[in-house]
C-alpha positions as CSV (number, residue, x, y, z in Angstrom):
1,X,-4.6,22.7,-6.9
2,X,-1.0,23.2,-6.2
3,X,-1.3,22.1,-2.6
4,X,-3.3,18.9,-3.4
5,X,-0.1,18.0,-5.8
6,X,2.1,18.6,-3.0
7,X,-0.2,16.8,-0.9
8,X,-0.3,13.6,-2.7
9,X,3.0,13.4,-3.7
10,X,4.0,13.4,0.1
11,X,2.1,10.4,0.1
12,X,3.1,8.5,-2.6
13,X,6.5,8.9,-1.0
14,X,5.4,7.9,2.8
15,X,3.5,5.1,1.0
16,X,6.5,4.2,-0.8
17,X,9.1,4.2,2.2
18,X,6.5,2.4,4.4
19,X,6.8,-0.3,1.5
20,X,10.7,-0.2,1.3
21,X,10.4,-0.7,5.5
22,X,8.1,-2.8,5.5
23,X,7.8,-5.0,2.3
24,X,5.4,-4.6,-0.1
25,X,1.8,-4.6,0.5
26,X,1.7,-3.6,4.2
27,X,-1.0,-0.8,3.4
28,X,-3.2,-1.3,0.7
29,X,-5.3,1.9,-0.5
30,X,-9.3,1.0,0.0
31,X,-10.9,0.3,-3.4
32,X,-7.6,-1.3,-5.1
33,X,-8.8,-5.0,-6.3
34,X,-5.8,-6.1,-5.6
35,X,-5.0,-9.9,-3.4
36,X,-2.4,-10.4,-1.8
37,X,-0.6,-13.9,-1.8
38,X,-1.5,-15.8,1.6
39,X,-0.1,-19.2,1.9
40,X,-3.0,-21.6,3.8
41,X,-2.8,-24.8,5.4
42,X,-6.8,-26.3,4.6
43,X,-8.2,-28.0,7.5
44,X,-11.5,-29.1,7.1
């Protein structure tokens, strides 16, 4: 149990530098409902 603590709490704080690098939402977790804001130009 300990090690799976340890485990993900090295990657909530990978996750979270990646984010701080990277801006927010450049990984997104499978099976999170979450959209991320996309500007689009319609063309048809």
């Amino acid at each position: 149990m300990m090690a799976t603590n340890d485990r993900e709490k090295a990657l909530e704080t990978a996750l979270a530098q990646i984010d701080k690098n990277y801006g927010k939402g450049s990984v997104m977790r499978l099976g999170d409902n979450v959209r991320a804001p996309l500007e689009v130009i319609p063309t048809g």
